[in-house]
PyMOL Python script that loads the backbone (N, CA, C, O; Angstrom):
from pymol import cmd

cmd.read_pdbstr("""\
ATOM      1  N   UNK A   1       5.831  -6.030 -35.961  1.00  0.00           N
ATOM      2  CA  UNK A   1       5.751  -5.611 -34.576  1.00  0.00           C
ATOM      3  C   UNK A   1       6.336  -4.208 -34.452  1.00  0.00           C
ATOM      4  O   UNK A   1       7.427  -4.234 -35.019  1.00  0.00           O
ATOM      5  N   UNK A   2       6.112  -3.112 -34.006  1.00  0.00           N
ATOM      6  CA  UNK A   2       6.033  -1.935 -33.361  1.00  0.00           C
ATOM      7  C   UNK A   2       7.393  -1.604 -32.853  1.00  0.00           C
ATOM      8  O   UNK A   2       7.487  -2.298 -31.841  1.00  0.00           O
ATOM      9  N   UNK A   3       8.258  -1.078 -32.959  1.00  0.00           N
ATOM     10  CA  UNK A   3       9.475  -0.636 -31.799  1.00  0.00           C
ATOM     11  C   UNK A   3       9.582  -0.635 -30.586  1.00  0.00           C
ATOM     12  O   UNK A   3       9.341   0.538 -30.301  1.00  0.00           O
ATOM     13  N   UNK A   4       9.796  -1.200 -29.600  1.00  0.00           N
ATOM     14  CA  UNK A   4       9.465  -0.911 -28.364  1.00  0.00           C
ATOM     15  C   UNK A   4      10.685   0.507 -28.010  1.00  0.00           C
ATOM     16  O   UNK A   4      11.716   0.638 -28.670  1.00  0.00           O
ATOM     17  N   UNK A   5      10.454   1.057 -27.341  1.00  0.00           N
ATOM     18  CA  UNK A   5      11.872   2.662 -26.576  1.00  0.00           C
ATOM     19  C   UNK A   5      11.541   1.732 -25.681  1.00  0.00           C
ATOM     20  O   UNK A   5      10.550   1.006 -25.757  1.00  0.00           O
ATOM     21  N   UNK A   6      12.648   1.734 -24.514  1.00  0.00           N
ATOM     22  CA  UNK A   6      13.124   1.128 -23.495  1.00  0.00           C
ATOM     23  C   UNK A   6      13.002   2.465 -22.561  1.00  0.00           C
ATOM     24  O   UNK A   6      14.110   2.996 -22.638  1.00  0.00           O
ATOM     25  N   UNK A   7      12.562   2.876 -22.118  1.00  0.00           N
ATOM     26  CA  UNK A   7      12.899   4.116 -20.934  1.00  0.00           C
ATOM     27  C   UNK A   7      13.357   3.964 -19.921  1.00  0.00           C
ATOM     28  O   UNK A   7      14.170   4.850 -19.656  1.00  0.00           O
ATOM     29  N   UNK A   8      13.205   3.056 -18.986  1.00  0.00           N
ATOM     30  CA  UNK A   8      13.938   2.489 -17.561  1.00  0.00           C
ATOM     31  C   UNK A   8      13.799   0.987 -17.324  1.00  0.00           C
ATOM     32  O   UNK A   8      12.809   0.307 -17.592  1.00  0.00           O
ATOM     33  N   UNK A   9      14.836   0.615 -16.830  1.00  0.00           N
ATOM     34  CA  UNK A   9      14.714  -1.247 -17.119  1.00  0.00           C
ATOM     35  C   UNK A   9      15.643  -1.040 -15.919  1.00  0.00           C
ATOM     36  O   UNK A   9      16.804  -0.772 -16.225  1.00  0.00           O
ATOM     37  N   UNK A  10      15.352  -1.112 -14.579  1.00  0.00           N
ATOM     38  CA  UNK A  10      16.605  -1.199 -13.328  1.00  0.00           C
ATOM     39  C   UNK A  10      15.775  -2.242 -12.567  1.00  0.00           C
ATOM     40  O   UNK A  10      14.644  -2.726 -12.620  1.00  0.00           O
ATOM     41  N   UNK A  11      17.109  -2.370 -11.692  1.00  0.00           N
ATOM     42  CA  UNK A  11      17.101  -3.914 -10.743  1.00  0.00           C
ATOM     43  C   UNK A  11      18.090  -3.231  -9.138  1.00  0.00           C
ATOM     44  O   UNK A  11      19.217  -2.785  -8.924  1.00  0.00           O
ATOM     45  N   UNK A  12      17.148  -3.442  -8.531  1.00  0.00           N
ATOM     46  CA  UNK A  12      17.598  -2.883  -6.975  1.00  0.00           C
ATOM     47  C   UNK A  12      17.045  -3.816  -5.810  1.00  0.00           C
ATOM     48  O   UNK A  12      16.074  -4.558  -5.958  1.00  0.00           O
ATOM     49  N   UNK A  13      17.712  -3.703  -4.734  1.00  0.00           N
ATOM     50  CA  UNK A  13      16.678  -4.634  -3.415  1.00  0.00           C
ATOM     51  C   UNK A  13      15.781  -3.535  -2.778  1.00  0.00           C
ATOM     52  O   UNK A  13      15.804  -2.350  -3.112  1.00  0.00           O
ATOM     53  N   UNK A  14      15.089  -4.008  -1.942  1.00  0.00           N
ATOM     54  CA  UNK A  14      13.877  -3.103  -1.588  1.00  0.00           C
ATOM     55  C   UNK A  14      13.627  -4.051  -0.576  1.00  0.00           C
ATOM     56  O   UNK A  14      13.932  -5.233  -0.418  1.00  0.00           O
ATOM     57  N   UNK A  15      12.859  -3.041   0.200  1.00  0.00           N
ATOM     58  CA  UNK A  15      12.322  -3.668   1.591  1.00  0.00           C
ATOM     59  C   UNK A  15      10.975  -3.836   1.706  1.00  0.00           C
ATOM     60  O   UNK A  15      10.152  -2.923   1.781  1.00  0.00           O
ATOM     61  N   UNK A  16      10.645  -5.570   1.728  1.00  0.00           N
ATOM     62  CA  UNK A  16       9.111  -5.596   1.808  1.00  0.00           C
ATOM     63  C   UNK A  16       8.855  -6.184   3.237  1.00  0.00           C
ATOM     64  O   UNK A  16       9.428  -7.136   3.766  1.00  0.00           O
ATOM     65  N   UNK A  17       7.777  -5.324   3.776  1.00  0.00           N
ATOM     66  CA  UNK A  17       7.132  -6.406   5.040  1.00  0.00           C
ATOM     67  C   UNK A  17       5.567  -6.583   4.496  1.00  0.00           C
ATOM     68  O   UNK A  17       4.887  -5.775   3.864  1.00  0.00           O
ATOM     69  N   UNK A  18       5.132  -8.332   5.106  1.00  0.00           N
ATOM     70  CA  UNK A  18       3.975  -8.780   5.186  1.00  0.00           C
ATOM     71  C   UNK A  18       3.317  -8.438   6.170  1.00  0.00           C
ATOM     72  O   UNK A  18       4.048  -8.256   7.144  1.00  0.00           O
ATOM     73  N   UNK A  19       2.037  -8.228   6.405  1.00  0.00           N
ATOM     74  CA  UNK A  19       1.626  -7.922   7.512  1.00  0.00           C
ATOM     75  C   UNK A  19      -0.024  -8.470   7.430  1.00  0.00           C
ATOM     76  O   UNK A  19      -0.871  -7.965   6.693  1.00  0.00           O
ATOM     77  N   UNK A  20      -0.279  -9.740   8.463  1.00  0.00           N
ATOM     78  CA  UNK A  20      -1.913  -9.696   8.192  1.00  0.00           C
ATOM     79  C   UNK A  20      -2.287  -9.527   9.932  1.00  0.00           C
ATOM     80  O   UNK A  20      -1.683  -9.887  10.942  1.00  0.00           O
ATOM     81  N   UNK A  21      -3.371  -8.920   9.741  1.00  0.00           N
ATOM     82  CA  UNK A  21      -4.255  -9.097  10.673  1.00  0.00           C
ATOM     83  C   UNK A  21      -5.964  -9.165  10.927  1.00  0.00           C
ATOM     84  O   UNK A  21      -6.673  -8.996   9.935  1.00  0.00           O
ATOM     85  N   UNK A  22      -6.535  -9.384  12.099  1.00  0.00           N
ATOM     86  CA  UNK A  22      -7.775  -9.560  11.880  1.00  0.00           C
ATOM     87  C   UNK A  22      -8.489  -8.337  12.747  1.00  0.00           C
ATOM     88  O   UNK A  22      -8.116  -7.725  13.748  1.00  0.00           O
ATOM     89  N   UNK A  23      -9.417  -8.269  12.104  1.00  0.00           N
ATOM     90  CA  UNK A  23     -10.777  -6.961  13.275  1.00  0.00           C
ATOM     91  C   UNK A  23     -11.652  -8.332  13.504  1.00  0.00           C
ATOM     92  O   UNK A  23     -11.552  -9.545  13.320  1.00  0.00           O
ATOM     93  N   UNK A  24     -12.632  -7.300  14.055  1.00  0.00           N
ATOM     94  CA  UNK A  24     -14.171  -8.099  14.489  1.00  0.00           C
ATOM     95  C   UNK A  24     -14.514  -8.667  13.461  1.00  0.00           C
ATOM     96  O   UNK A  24     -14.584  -9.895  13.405  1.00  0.00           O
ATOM     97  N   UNK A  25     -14.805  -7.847  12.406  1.00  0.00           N
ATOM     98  CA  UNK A  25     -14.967  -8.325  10.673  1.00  0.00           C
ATOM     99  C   UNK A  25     -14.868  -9.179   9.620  1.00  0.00           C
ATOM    100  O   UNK A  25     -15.585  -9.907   8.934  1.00  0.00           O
ATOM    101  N   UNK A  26     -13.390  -8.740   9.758  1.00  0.00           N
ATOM    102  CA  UNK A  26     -12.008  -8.988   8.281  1.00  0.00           C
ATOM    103  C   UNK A  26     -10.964  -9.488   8.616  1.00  0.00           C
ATOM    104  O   UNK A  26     -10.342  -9.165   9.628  1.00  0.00           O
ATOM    105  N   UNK A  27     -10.784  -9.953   8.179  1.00  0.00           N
ATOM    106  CA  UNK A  27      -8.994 -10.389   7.575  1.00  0.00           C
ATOM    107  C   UNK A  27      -8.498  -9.715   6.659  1.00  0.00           C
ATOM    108  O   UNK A  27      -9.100  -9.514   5.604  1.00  0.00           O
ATOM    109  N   UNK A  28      -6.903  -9.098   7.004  1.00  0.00           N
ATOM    110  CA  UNK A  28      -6.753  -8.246   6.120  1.00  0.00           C
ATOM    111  C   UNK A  28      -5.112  -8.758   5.858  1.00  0.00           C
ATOM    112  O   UNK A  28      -4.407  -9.189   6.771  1.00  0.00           O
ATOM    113  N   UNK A  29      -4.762  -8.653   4.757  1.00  0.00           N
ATOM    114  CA  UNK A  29      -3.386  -9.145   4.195  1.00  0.00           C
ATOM    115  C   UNK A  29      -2.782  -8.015   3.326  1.00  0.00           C
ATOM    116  O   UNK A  29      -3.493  -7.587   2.416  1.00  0.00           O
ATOM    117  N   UNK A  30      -1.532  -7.475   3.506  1.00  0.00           N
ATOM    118  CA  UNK A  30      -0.693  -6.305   3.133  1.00  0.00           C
ATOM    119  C   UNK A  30       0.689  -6.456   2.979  1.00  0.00           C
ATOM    120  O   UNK A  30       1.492  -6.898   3.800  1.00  0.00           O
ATOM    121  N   UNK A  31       0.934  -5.943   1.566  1.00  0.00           N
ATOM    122  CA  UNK A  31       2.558  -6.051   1.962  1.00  0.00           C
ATOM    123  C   UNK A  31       2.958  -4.611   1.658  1.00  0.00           C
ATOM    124  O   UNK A  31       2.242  -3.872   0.982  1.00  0.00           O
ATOM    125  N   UNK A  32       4.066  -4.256   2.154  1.00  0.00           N
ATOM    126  CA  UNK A  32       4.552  -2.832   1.964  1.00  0.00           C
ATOM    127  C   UNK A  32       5.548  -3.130   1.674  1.00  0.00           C
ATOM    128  O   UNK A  32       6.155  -4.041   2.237  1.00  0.00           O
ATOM    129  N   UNK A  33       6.131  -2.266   0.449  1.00  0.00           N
ATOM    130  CA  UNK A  33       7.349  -2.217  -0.536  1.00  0.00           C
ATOM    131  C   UNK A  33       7.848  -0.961  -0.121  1.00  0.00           C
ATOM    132  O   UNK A  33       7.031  -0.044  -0.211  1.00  0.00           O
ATOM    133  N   UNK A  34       9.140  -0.629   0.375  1.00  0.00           N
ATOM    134  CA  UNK A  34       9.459   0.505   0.441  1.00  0.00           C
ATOM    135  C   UNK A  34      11.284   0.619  -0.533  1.00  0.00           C
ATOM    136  O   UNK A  34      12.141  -0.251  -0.384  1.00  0.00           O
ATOM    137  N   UNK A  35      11.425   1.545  -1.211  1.00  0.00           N
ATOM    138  CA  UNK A  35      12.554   1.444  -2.416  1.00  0.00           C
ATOM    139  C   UNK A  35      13.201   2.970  -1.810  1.00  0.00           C
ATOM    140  O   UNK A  35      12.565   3.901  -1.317  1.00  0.00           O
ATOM    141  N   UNK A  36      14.610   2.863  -2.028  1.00  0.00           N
ATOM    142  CA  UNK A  36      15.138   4.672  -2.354  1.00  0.00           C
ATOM    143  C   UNK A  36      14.584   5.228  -3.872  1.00  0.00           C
ATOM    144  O   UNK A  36      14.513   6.433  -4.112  1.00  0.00           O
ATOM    145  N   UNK A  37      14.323   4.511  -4.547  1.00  0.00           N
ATOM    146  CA  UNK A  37      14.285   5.146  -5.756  1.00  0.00           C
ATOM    147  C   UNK A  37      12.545   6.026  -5.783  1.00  0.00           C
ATOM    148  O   UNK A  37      12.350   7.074  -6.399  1.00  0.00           O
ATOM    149  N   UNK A  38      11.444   5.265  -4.951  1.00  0.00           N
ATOM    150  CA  UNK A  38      10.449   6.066  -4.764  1.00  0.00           C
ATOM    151  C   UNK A  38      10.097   7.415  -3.491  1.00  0.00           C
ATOM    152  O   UNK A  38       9.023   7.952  -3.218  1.00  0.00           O
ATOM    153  N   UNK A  39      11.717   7.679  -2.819  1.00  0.00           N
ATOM    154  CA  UNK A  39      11.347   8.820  -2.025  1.00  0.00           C
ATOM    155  C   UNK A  39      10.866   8.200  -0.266  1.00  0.00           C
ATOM    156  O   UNK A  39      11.277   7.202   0.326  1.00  0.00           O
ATOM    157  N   UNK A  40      10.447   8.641  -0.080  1.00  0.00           N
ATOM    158  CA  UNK A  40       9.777   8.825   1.488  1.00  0.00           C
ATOM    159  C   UNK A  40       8.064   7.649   1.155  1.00  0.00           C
ATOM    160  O   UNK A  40       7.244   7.312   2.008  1.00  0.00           O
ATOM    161  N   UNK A  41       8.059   7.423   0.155  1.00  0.00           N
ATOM    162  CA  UNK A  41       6.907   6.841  -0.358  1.00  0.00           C
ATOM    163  C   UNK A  41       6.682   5.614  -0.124  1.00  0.00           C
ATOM    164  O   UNK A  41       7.745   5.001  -0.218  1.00  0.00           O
ATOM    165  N   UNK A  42       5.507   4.690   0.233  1.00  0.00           N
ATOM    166  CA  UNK A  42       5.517   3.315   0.719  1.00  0.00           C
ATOM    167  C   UNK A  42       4.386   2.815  -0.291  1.00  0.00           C
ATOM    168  O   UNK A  42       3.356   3.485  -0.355  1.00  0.00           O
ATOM    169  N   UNK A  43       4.506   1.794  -1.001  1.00  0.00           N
ATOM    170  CA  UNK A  43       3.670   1.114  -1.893  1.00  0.00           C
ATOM    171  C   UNK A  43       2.908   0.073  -0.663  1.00  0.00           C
ATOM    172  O   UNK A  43       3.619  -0.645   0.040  1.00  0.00           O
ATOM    173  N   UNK A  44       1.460   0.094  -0.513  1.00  0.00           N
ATOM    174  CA  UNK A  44       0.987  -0.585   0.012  1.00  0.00           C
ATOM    175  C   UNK A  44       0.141  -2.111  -0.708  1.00  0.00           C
ATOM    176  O   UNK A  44      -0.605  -1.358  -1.334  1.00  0.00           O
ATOM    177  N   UNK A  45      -0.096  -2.789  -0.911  1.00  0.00           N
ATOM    178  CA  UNK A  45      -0.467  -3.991  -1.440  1.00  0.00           C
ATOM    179  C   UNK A  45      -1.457  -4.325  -1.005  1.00  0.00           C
ATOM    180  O   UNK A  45      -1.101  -4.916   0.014  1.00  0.00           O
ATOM    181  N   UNK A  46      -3.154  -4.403  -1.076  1.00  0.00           N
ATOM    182  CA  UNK A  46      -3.809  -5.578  -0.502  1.00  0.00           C
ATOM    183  C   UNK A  46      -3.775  -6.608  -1.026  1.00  0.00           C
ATOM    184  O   UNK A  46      -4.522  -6.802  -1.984  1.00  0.00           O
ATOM    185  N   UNK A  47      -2.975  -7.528  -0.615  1.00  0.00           N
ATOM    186  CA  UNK A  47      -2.720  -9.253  -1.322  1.00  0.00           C
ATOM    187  C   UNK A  47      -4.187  -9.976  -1.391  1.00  0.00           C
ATOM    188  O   UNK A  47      -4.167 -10.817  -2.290  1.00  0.00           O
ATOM    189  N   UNK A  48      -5.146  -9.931  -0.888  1.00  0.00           N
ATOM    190  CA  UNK A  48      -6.363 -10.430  -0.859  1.00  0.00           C
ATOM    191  C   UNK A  48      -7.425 -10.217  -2.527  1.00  0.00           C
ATOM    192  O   UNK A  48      -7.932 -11.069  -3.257  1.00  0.00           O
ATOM    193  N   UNK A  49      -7.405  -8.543  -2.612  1.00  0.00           N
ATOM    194  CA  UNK A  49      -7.624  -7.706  -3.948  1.00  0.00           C
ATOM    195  C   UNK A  49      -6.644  -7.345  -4.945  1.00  0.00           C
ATOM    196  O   UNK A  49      -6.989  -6.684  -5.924  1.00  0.00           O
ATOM    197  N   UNK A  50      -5.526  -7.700  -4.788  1.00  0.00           N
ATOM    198  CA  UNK A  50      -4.060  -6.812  -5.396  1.00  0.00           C
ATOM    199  C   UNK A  50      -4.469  -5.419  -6.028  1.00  0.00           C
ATOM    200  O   UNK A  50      -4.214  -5.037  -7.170  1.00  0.00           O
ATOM    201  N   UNK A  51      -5.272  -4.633  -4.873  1.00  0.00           N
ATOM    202  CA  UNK A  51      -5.429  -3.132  -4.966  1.00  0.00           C
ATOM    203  C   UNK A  51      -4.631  -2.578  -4.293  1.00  0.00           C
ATOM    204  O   UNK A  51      -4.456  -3.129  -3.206  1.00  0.00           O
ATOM    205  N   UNK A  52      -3.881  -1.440  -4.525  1.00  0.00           N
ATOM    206  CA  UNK A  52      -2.808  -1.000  -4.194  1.00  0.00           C
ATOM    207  C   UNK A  52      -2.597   0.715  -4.372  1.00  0.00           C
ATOM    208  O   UNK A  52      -2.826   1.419  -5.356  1.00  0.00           O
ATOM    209  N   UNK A  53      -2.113   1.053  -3.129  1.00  0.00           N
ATOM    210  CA  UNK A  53      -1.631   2.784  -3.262  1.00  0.00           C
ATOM    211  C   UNK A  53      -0.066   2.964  -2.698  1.00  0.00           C
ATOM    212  O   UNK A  53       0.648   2.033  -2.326  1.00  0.00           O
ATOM    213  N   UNK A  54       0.259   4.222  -2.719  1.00  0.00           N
ATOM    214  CA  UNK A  54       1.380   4.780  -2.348  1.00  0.00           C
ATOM    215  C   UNK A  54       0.888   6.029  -1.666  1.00  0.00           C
ATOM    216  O   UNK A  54      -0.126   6.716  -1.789  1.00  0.00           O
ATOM    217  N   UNK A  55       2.229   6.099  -0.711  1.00  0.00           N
ATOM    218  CA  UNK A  55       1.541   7.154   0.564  1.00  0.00           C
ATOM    219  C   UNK A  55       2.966   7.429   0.836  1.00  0.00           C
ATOM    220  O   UNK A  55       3.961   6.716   0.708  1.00  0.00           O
ATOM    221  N   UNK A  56       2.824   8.546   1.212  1.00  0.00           N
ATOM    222  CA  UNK A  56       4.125   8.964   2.173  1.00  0.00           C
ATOM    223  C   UNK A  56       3.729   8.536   3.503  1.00  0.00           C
ATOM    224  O   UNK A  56       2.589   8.444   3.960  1.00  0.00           O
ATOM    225  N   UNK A  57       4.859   8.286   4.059  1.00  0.00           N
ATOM    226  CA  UNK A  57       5.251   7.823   5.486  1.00  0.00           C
ATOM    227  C   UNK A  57       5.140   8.922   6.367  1.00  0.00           C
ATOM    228  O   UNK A  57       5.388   8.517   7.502  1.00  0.00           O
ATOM    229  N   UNK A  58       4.888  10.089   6.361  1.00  0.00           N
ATOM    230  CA  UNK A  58       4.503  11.344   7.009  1.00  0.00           C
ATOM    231  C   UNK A  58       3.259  11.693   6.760  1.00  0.00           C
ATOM    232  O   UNK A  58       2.754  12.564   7.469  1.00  0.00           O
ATOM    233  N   UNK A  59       2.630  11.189   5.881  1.00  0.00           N
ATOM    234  CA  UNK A  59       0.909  12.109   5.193  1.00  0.00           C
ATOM    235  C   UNK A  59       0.896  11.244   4.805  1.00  0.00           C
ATOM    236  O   UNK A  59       1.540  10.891   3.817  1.00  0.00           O
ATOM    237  N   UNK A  60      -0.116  10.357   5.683  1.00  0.00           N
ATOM    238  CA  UNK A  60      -1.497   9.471   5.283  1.00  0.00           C
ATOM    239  C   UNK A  60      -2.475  10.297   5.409  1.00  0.00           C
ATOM    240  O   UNK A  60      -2.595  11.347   6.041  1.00  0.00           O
ATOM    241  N   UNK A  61      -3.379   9.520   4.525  1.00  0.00           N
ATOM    242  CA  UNK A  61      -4.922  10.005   4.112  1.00  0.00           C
ATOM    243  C   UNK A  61      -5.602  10.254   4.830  1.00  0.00           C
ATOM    244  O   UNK A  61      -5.298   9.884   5.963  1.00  0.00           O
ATOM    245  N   UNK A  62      -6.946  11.029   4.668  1.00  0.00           N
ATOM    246  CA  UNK A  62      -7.761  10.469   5.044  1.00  0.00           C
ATOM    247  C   UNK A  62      -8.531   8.805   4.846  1.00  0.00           C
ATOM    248  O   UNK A  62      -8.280   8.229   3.787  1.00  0.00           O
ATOM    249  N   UNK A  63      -9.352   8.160   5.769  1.00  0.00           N
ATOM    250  CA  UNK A  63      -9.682   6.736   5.483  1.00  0.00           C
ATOM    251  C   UNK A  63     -10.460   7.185   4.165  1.00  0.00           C
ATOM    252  O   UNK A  63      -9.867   6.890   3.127  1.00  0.00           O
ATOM    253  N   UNK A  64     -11.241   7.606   4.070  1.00  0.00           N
ATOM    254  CA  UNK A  64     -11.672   7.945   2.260  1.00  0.00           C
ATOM    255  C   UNK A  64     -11.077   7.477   1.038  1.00  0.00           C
ATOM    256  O   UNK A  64     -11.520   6.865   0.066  1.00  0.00           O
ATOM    257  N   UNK A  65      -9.990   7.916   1.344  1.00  0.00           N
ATOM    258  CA  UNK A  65      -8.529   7.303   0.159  1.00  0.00           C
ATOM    259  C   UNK A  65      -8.871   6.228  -0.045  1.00  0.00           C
ATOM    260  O   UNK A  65      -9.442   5.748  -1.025  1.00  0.00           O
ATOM    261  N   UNK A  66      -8.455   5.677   1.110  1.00  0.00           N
ATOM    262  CA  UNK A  66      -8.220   3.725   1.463  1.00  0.00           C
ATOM    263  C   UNK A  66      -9.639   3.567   1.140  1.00  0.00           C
ATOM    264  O   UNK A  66      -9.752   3.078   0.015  1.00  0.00           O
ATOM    265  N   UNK A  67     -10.405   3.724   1.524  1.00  0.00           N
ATOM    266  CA  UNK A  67     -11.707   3.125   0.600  1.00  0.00           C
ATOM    267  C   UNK A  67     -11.915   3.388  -0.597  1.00  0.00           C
ATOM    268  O   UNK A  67     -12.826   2.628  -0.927  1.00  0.00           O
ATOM    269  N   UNK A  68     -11.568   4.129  -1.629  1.00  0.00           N
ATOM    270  CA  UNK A  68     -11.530   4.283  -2.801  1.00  0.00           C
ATOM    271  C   UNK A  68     -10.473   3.536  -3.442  1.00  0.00           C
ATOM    272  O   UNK A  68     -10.771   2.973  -4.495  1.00  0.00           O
ATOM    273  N   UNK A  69      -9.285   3.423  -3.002  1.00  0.00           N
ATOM    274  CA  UNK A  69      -8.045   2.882  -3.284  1.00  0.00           C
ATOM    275  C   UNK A  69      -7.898   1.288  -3.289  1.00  0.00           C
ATOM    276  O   UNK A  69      -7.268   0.686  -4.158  1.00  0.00           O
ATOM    277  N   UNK A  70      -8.629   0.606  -2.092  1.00  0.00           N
ATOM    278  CA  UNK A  70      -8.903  -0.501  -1.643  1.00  0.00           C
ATOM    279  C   UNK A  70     -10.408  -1.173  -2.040  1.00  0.00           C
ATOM    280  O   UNK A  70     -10.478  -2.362  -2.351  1.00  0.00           O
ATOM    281  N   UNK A  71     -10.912  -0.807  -2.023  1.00  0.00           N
ATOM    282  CA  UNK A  71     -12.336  -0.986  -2.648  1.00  0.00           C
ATOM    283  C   UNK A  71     -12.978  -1.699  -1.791  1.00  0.00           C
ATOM    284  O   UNK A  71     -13.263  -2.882  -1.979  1.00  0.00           O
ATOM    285  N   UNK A  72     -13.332  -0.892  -0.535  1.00  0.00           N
ATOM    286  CA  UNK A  72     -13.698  -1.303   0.823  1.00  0.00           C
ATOM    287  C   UNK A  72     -14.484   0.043   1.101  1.00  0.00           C
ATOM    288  O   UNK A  72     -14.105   1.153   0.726  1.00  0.00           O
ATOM    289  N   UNK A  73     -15.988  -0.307   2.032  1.00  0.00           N
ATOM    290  CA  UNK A  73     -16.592   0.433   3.241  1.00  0.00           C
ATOM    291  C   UNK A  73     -15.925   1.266   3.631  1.00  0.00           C
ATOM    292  O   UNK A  73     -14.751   1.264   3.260  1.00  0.00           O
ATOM    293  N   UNK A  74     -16.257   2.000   4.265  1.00  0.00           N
ATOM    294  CA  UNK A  74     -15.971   3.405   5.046  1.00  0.00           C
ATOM    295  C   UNK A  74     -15.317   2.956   6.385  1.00  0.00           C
ATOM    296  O   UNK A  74     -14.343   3.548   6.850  1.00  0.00           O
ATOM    297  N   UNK A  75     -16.164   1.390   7.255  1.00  0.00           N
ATOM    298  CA  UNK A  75     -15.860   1.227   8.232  1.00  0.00           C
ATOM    299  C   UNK A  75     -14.321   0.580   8.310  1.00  0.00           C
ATOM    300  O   UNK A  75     -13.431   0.777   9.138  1.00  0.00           O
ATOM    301  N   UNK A  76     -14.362  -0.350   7.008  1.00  0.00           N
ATOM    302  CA  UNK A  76     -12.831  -1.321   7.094  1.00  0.00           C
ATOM    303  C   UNK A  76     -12.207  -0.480   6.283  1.00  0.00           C
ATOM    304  O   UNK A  76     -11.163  -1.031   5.935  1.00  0.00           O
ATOM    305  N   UNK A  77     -12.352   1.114   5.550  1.00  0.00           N
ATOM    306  CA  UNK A  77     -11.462   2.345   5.327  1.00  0.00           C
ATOM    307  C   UNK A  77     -10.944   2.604   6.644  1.00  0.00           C
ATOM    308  O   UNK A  77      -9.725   2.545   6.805  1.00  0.00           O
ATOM    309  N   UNK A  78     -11.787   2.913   7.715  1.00  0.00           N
ATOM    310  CA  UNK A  78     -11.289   3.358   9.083  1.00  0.00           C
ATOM    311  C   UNK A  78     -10.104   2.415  10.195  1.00  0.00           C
ATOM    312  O   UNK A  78      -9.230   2.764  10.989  1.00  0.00           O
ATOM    313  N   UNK A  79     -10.596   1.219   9.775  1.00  0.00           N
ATOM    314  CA  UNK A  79      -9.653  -0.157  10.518  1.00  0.00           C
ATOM    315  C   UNK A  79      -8.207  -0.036   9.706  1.00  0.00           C
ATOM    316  O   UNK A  79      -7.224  -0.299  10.398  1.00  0.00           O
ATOM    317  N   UNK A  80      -7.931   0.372   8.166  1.00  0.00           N
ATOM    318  CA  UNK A  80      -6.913   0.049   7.734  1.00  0.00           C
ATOM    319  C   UNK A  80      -6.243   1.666   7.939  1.00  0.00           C
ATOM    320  O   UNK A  80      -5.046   1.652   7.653  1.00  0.00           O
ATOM    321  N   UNK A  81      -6.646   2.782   8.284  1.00  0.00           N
ATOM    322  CA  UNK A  81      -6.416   3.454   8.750  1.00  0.00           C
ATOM    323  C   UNK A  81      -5.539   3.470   9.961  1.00  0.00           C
ATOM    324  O   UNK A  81      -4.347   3.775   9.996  1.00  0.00           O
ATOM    325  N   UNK A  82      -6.397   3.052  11.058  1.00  0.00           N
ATOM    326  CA  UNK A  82      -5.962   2.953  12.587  1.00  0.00           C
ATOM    327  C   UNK A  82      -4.903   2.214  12.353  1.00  0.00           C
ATOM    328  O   UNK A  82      -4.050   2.744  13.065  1.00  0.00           O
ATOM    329  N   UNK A  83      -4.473   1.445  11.883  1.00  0.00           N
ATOM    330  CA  UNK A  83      -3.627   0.371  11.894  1.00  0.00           C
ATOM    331  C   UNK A  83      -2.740   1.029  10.893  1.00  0.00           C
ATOM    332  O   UNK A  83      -1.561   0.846  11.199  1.00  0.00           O
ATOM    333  N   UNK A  84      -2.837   1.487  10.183  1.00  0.00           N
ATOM    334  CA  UNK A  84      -1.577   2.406   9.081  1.00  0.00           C
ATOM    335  C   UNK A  84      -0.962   3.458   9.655  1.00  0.00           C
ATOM    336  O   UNK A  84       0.251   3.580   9.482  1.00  0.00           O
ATOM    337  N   UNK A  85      -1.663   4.386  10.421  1.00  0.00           N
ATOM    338  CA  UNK A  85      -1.205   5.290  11.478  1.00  0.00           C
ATOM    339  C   UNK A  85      -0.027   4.710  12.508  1.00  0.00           C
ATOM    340  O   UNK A  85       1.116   5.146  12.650  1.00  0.00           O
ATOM    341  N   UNK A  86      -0.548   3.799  13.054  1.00  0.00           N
ATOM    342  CA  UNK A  86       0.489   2.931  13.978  1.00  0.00           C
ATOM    343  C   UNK A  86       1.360   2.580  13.439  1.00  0.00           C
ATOM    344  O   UNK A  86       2.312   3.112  14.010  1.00  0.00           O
ATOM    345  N   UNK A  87       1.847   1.766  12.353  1.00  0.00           N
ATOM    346  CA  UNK A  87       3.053   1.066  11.418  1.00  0.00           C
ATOM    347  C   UNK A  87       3.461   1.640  10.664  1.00  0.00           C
ATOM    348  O   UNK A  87       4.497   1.210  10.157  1.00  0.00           O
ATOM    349  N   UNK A  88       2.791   3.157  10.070  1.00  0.00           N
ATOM    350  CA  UNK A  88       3.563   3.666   9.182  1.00  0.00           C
ATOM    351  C   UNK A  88       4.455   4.984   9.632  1.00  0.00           C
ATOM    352  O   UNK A  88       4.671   5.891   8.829  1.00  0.00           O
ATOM    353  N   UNK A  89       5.053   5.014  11.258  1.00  0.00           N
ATOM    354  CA  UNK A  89       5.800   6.113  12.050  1.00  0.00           C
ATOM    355  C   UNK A  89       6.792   6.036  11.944  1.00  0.00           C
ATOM    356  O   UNK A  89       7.537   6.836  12.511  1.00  0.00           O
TER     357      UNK A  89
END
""", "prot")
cmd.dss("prot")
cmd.show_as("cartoon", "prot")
cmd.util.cbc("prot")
cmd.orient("prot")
C-alpha cells in the first residue's frame, strides 16, 4: 500500500440549516453549511441530487451557475435563485 501524507485532518462545529420548500413545480431540499474556516462562503447542498456549490453570502450568481451546479432548467435555476437572494442576506 502507498504512503498516505496527511495534509489537514481538523474537527470544528459549523452551522447547518435545512431548508425545503415547494414552487408550482418542485420540491426542493437544501442544507447550508456555513464554517469560519471557509470565509464569508456558504456550502449549499441539494439533498434530493447531493449536487452542491459554494457562494459567498454577498455575490451570488447568476441563476446560470445554479443550473449548471445543480443540474436543473433555467426556470428552477431562477426559483433557487429568488429564494437564495432572500436567505442568503
Amino acid at each position: 500500500m502507498s504512503e498516505v501524507n496527511m495534509i489537514k485532518d481538523e474537527t470544528e462545529n459549523t452551522s447547518v440549516r435545512y431548508v425545503s420548500f415547494s414552487t408550482e413545480f418542485r420540491r426542493y431540499d437544501f442544507a447550508f453549511f456555513e464554517s469560519a474556516t471557509i470565509d464569508d462562503k456558504v456550502v449549499i447542498i441539494d439533498l434530493q441530487s447531493s449536487h452542491y456549490t459554494t457562494v459567498k453570502k454577498d455575490e451570488l450568481k447568476s441563476p446560470k451557475y445554479y443550473a449548471h451546479h445543480f443540474r436543473v432548467n433555467e426556470y428552477e435555476a431562477e426559483e433557487i435563485f429568488e429564494y437564495l437572494k432572500d436567505t442568503l442576506k
